[in-house]
PyMOL Python script that loads the backbone (N, CA, C, O; Angstrom):
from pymol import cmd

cmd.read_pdbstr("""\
ATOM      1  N   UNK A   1      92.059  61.635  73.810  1.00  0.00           N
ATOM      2  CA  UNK A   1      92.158  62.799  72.956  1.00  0.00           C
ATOM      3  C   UNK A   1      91.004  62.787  71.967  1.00  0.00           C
ATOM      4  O   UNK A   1      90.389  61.745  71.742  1.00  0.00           O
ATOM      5  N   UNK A   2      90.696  63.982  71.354  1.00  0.00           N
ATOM      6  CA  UNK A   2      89.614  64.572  70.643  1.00  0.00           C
ATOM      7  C   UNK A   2      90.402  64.893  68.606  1.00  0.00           C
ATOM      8  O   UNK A   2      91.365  65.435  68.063  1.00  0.00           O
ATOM      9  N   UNK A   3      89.459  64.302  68.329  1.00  0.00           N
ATOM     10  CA  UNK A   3      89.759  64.400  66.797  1.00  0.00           C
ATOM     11  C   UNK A   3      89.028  65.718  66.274  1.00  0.00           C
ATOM     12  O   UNK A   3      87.858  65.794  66.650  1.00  0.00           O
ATOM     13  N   UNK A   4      89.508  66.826  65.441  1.00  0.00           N
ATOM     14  CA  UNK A   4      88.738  67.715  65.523  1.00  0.00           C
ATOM     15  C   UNK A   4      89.500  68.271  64.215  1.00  0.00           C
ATOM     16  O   UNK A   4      90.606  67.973  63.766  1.00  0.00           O
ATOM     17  N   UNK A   5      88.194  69.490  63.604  1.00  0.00           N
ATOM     18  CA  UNK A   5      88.745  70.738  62.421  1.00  0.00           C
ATOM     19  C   UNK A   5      88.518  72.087  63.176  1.00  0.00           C
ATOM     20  O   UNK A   5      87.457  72.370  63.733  1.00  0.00           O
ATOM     21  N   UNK A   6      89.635  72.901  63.138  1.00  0.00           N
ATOM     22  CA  UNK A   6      89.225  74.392  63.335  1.00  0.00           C
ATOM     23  C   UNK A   6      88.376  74.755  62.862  1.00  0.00           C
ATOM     24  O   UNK A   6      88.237  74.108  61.824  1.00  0.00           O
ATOM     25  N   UNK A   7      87.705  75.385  62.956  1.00  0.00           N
ATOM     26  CA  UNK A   7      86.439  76.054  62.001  1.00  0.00           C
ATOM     27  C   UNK A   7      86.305  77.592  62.404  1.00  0.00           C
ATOM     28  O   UNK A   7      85.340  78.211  61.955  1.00  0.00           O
ATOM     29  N   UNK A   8      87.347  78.326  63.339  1.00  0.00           N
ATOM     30  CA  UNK A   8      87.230  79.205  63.442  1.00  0.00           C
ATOM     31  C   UNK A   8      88.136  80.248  64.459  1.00  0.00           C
ATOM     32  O   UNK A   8      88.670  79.420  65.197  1.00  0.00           O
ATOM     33  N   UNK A   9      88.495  81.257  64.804  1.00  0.00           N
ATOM     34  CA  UNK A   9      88.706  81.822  66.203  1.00  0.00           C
ATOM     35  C   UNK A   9      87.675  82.484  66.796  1.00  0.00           C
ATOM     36  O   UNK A   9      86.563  82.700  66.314  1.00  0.00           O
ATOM     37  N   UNK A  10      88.349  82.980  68.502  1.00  0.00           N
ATOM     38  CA  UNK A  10      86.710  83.363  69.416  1.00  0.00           C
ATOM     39  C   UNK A  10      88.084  84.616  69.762  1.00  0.00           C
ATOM     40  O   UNK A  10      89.289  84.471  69.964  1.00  0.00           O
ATOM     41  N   UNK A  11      87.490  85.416  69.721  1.00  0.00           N
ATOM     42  CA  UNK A  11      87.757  86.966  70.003  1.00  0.00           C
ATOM     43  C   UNK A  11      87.217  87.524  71.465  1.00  0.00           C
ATOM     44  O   UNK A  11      86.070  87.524  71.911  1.00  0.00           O
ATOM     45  N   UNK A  12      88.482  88.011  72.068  1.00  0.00           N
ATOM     46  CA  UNK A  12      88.361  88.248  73.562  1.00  0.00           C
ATOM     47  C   UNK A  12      88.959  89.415  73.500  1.00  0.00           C
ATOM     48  O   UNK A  12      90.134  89.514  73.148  1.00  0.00           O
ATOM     49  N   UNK A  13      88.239  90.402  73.824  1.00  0.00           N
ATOM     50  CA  UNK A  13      88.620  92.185  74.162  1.00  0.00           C
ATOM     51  C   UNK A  13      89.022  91.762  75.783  1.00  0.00           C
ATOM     52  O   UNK A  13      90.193  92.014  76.066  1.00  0.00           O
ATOM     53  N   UNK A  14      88.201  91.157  76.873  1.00  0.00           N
ATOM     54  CA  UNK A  14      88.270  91.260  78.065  1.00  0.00           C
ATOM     55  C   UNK A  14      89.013  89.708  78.153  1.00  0.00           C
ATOM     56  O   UNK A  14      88.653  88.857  77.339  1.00  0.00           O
ATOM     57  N   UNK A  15      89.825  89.455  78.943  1.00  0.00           N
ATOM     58  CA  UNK A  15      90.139  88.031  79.711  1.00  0.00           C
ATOM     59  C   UNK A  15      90.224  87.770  80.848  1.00  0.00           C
ATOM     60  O   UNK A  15      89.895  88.800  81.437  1.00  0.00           O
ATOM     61  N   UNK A  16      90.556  86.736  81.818  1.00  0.00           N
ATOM     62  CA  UNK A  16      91.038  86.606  82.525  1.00  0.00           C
ATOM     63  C   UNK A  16      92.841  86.601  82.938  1.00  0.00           C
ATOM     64  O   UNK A  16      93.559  85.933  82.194  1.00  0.00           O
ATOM     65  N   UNK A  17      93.513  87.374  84.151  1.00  0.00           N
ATOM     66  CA  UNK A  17      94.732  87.486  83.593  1.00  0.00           C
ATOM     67  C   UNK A  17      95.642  85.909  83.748  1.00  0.00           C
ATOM     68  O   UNK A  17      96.738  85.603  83.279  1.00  0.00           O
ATOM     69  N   UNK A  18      94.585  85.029  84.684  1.00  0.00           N
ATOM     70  CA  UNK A  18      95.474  84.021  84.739  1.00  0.00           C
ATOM     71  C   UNK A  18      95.445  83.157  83.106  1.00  0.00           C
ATOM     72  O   UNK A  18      96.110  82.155  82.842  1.00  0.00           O
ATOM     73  N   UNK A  19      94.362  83.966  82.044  1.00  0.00           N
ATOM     74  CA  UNK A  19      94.417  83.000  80.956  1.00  0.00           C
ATOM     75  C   UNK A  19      95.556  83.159  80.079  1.00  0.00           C
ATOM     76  O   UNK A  19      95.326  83.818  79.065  1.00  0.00           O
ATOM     77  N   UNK A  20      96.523  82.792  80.200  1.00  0.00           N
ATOM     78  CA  UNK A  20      97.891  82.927  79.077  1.00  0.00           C
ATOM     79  C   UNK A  20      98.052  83.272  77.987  1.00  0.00           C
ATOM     80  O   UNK A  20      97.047  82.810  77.446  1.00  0.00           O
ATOM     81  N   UNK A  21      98.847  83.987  76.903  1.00  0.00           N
ATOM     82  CA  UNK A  21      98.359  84.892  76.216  1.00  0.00           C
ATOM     83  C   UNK A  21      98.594  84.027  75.167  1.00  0.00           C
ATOM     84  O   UNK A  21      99.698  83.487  75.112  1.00  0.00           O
ATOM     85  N   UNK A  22      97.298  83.663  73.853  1.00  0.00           N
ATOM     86  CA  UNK A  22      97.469  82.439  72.654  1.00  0.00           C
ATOM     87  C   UNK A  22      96.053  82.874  72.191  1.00  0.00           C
ATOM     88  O   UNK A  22      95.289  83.788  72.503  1.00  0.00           O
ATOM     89  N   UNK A  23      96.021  81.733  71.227  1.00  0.00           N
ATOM     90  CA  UNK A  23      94.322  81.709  70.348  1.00  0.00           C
ATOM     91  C   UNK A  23      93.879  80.780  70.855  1.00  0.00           C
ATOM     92  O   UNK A  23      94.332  79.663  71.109  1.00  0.00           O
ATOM     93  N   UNK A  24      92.395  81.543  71.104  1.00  0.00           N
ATOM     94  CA  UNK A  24      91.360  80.310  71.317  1.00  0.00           C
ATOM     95  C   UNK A  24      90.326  80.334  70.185  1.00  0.00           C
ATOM     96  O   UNK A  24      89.667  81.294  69.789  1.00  0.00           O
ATOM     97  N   UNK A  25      90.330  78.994  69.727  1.00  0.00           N
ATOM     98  CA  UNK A  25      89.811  78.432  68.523  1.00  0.00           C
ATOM     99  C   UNK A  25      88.476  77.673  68.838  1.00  0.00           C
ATOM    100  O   UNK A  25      88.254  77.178  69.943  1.00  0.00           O
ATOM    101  N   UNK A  26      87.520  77.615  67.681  1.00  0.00           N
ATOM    102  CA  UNK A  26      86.409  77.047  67.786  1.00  0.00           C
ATOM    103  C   UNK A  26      86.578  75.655  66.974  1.00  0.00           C
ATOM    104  O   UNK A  26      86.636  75.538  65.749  1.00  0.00           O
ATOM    105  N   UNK A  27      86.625  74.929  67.660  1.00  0.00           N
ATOM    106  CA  UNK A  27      87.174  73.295  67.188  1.00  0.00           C
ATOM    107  C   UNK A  27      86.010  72.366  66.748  1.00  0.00           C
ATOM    108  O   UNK A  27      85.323  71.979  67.693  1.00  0.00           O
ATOM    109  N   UNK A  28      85.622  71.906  65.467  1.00  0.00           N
ATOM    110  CA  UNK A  28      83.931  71.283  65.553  1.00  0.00           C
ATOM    111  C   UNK A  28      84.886  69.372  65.720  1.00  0.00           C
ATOM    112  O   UNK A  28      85.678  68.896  64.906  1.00  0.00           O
ATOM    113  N   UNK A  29      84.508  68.880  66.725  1.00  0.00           N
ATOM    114  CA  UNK A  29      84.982  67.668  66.806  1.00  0.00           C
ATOM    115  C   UNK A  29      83.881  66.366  66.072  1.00  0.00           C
ATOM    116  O   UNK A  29      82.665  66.480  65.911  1.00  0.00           O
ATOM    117  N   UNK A  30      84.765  65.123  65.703  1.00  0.00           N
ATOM    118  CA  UNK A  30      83.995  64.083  64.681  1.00  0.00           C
ATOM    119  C   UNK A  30      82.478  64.161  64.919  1.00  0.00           C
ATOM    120  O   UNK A  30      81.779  64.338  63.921  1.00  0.00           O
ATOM    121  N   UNK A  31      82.029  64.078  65.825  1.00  0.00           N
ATOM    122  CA  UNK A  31      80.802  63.835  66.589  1.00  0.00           C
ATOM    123  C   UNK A  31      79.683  65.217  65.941  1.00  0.00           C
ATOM    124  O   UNK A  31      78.507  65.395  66.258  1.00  0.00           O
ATOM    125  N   UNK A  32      80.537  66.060  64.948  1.00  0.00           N
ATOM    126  CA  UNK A  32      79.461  67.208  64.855  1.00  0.00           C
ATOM    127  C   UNK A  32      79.355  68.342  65.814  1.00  0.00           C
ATOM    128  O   UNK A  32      78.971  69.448  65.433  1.00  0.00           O
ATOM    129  N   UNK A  33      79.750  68.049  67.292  1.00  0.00           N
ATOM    130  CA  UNK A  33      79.836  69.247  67.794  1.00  0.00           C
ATOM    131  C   UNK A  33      81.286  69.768  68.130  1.00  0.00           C
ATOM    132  O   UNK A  33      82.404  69.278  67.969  1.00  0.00           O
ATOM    133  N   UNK A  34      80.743  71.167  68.756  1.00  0.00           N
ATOM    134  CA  UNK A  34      81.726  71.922  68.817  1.00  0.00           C
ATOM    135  C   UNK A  34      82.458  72.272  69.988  1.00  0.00           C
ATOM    136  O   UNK A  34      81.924  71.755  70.969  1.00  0.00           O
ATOM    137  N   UNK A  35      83.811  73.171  70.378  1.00  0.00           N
ATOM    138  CA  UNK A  35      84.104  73.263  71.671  1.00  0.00           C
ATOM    139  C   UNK A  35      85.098  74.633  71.302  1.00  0.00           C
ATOM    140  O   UNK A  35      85.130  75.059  70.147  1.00  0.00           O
ATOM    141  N   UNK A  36      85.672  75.089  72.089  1.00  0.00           N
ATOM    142  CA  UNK A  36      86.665  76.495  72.117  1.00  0.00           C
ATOM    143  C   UNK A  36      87.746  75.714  72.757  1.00  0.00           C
ATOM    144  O   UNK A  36      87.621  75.028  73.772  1.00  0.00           O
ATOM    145  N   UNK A  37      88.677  75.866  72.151  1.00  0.00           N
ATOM    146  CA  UNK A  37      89.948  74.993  72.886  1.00  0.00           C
ATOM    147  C   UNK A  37      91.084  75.931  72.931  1.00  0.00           C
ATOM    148  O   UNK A  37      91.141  76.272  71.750  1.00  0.00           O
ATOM    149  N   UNK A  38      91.949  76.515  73.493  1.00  0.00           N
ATOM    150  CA  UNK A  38      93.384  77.040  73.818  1.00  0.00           C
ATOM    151  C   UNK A  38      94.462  76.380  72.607  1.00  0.00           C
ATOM    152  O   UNK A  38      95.025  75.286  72.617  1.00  0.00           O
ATOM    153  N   UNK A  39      94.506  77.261  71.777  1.00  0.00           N
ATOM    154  CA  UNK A  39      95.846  76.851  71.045  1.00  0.00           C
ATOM    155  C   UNK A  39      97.472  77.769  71.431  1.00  0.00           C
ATOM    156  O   UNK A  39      97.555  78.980  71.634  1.00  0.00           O
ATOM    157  N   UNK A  40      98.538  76.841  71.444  1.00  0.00           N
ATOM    158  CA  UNK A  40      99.650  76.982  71.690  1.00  0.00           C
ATOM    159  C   UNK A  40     100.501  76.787  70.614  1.00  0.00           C
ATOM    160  O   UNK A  40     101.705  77.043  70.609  1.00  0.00           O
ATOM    161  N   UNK A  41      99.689  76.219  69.478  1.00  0.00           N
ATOM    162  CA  UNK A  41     100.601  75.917  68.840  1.00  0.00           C
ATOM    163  C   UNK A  41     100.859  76.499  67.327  1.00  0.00           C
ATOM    164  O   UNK A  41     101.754  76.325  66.500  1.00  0.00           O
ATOM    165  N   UNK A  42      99.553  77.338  67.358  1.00  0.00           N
ATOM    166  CA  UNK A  42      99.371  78.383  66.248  1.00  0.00           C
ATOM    167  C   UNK A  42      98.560  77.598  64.639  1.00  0.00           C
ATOM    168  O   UNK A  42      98.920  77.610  63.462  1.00  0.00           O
ATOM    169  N   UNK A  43      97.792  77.207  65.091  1.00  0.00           N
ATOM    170  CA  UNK A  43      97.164  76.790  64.155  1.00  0.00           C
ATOM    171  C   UNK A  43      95.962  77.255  63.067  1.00  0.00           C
ATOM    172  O   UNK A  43      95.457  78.376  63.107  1.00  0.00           O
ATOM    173  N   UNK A  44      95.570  76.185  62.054  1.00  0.00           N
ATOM    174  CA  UNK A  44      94.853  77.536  61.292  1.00  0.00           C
ATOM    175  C   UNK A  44      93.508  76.658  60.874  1.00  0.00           C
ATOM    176  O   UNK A  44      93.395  75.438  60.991  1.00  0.00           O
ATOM    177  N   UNK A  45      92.342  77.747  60.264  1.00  0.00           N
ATOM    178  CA  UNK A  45      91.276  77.359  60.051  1.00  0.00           C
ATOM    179  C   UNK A  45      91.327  76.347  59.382  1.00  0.00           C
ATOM    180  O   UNK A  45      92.389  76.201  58.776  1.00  0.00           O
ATOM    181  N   UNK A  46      90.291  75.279  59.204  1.00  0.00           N
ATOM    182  CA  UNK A  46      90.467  74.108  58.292  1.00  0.00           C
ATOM    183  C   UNK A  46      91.551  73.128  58.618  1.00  0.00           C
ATOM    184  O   UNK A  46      91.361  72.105  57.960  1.00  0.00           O
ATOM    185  N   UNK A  47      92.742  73.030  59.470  1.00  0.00           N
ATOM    186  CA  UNK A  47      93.414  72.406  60.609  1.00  0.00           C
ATOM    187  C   UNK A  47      92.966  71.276  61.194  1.00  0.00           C
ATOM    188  O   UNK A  47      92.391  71.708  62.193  1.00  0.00           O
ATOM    189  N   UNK A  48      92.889  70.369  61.201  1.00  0.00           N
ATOM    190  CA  UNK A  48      92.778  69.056  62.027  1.00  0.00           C
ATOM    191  C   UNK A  48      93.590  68.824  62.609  1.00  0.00           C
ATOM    192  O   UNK A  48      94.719  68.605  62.171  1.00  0.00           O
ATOM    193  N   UNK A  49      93.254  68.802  63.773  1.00  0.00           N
ATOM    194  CA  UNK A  49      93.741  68.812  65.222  1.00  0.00           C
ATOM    195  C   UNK A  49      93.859  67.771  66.259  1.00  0.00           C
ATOM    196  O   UNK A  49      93.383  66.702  65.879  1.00  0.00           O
ATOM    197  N   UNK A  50      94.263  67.755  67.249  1.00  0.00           N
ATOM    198  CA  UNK A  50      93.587  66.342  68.587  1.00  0.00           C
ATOM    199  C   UNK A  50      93.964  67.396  69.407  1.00  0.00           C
ATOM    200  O   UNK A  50      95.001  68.057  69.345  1.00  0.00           O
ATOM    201  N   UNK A  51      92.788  67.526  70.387  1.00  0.00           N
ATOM    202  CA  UNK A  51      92.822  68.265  71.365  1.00  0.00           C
ATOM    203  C   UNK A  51      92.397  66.766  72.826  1.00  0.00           C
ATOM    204  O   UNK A  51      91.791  65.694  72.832  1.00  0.00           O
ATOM    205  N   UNK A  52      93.144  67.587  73.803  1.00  0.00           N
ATOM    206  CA  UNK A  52      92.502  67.033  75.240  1.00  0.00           C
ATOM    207  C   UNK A  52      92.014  67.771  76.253  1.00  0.00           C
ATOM    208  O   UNK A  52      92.138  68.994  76.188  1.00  0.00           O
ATOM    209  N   UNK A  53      91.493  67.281  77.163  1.00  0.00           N
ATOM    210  CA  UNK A  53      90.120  68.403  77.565  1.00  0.00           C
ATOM    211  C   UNK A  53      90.503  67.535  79.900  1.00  0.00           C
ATOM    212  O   UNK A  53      90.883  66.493  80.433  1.00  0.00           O
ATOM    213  N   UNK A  54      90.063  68.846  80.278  1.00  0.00           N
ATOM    214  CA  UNK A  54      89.974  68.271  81.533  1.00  0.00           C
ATOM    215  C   UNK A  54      91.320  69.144  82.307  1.00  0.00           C
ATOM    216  O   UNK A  54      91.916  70.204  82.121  1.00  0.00           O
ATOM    217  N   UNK A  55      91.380  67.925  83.329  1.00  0.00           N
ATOM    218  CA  UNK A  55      92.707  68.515  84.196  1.00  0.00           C
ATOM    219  C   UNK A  55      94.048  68.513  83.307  1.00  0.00           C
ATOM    220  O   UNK A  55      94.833  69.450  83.158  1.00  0.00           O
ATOM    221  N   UNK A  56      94.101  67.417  82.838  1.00  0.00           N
ATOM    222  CA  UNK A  56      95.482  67.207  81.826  1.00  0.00           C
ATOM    223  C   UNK A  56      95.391  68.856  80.980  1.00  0.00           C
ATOM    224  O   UNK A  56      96.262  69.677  81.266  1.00  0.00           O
ATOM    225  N   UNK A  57      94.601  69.126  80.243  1.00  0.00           N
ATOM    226  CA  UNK A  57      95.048  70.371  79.826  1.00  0.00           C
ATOM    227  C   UNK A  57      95.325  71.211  80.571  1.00  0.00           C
ATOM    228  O   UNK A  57      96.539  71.411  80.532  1.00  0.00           O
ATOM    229  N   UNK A  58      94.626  72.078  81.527  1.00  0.00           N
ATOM    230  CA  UNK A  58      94.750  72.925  82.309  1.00  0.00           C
ATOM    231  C   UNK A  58      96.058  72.855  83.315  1.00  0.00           C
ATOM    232  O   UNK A  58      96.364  73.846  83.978  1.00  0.00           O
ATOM    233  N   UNK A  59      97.006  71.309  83.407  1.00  0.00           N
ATOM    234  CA  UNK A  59      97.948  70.863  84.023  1.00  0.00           C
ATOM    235  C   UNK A  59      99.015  71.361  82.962  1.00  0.00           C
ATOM    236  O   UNK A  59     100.115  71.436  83.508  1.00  0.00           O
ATOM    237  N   UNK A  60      99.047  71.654  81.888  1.00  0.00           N
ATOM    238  CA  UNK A  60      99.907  71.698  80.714  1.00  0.00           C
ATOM    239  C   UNK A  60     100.737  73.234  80.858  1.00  0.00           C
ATOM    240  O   UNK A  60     101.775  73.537  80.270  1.00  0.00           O
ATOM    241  N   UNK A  61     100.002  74.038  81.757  1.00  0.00           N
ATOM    242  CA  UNK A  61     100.519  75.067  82.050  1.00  0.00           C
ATOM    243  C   UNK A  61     101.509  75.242  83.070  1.00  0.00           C
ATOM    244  O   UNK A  61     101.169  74.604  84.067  1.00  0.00           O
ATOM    245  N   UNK A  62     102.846  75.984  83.269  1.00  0.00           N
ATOM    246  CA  UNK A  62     103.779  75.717  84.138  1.00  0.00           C
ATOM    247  C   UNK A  62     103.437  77.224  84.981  1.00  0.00           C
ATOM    248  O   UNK A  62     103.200  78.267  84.372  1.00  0.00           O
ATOM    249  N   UNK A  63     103.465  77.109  86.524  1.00  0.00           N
ATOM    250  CA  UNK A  63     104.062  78.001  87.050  1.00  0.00           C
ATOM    251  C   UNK A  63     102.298  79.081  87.185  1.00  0.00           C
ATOM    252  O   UNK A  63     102.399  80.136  87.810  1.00  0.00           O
ATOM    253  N   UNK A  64     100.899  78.728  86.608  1.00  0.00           N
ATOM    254  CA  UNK A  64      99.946  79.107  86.736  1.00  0.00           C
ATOM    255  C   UNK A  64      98.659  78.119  86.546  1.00  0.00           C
ATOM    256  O   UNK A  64      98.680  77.039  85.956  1.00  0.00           O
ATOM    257  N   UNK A  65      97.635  78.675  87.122  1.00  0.00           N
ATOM    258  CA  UNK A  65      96.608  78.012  87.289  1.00  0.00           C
ATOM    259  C   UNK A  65      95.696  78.543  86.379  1.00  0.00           C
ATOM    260  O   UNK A  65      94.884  79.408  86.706  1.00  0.00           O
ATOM    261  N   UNK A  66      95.799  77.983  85.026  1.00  0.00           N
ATOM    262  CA  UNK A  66      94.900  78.327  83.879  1.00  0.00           C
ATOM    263  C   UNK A  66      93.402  78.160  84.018  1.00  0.00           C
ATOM    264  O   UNK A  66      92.968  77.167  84.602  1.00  0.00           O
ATOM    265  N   UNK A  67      92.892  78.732  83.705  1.00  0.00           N
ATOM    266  CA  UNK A  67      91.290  78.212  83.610  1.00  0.00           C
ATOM    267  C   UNK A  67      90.964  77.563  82.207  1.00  0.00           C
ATOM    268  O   UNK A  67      89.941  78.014  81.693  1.00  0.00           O
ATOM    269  N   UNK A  68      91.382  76.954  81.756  1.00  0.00           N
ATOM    270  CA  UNK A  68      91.677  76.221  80.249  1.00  0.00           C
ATOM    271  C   UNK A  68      91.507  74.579  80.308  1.00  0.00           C
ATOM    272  O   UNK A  68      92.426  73.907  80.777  1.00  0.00           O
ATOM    273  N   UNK A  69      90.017  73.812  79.701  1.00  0.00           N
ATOM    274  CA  UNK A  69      89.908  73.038  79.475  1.00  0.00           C
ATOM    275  C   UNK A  69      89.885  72.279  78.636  1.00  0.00           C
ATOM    276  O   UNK A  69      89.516  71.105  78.636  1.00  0.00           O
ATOM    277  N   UNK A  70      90.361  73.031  77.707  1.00  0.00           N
ATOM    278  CA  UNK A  70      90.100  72.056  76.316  1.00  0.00           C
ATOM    279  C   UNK A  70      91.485  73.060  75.700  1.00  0.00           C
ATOM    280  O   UNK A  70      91.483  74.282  75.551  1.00  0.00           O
ATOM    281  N   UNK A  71      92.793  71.931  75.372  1.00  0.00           N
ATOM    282  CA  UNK A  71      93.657  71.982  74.849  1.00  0.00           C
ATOM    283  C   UNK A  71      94.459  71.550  73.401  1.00  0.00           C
ATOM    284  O   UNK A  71      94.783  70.377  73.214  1.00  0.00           O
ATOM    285  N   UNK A  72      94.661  72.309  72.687  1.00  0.00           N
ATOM    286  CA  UNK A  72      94.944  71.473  71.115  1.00  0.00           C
ATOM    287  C   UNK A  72      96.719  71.213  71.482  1.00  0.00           C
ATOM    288  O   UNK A  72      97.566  72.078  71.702  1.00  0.00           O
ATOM    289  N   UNK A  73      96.842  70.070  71.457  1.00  0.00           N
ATOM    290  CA  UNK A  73      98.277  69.280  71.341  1.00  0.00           C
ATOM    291  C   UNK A  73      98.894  68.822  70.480  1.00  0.00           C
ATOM    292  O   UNK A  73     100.029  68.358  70.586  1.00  0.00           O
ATOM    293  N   UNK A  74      98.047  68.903  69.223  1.00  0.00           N
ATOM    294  CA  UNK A  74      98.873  68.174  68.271  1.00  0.00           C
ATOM    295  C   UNK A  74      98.033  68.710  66.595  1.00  0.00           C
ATOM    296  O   UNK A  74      96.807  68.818  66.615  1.00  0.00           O
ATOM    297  N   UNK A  75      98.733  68.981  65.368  1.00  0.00           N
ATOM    298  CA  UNK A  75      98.199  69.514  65.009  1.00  0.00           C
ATOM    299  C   UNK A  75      98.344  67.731  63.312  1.00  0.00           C
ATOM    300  O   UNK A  75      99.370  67.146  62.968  1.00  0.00           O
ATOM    301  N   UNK A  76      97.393  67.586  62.964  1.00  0.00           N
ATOM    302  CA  UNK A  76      97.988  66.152  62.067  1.00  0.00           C
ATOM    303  C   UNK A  76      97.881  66.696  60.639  1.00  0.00           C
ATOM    304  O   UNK A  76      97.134  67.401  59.960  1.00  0.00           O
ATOM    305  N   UNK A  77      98.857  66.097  60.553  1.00  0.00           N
ATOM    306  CA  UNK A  77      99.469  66.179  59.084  1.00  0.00           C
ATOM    307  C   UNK A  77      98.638  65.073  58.263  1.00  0.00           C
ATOM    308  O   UNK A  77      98.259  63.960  58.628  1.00  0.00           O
ATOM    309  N   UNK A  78      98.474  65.746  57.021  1.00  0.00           N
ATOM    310  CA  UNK A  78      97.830  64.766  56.083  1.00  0.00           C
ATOM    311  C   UNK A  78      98.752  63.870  55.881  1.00  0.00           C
ATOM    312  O   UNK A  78      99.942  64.087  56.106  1.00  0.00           O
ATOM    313  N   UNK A  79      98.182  62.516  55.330  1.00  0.00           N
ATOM    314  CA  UNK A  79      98.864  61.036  55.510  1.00  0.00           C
ATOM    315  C   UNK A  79      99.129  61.172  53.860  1.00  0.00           C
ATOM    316  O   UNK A  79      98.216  61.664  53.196  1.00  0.00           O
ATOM    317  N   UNK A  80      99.948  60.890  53.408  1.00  0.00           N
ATOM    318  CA  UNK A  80     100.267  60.416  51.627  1.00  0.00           C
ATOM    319  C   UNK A  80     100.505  58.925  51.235  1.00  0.00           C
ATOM    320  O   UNK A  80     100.714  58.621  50.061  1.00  0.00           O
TER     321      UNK A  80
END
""", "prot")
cmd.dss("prot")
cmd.show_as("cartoon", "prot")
cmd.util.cbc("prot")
cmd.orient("prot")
């Protein structure tokens, strides 16, 4: 998994219909760069996240064949 901050959403007038209907977010991960990941879980700018990327995401979908590689799974709570 991928350590990451929202930094944004990506705006889609056109999709694909197998892409499931959610936000896709612009995720800048530790490393400085960035990626568009599928959120499910409704998350928000400034958000630190762990996303996973590959077949495992795109497997996360039931009953369709997503075109979705980069998945946010977990959204982390600040530590006190």
């Amino acid at each position: 998994m991928i350590k990451g901050r929202v930094i944004g959403r990506v705006w889609s007038t056109k999709r694909l219909e197998a892409l499931p209907q959610g936000a896709l977010l612009e995720v800048e991960v530790e490393s400085g760069s960035r990626l568009i990941a599928f959120d499910p879980l409704g998350c928000g700018e400034g958000e630190e996240v762990l996303v996973t990327q590959g077949s495992v995401a795109a497997g996360w979908f039931e009953g369709v064949r997503a075109p979705v590689d980069a998945l946010i799974v977990g959204s982390i709570d600040e530590s006190g």
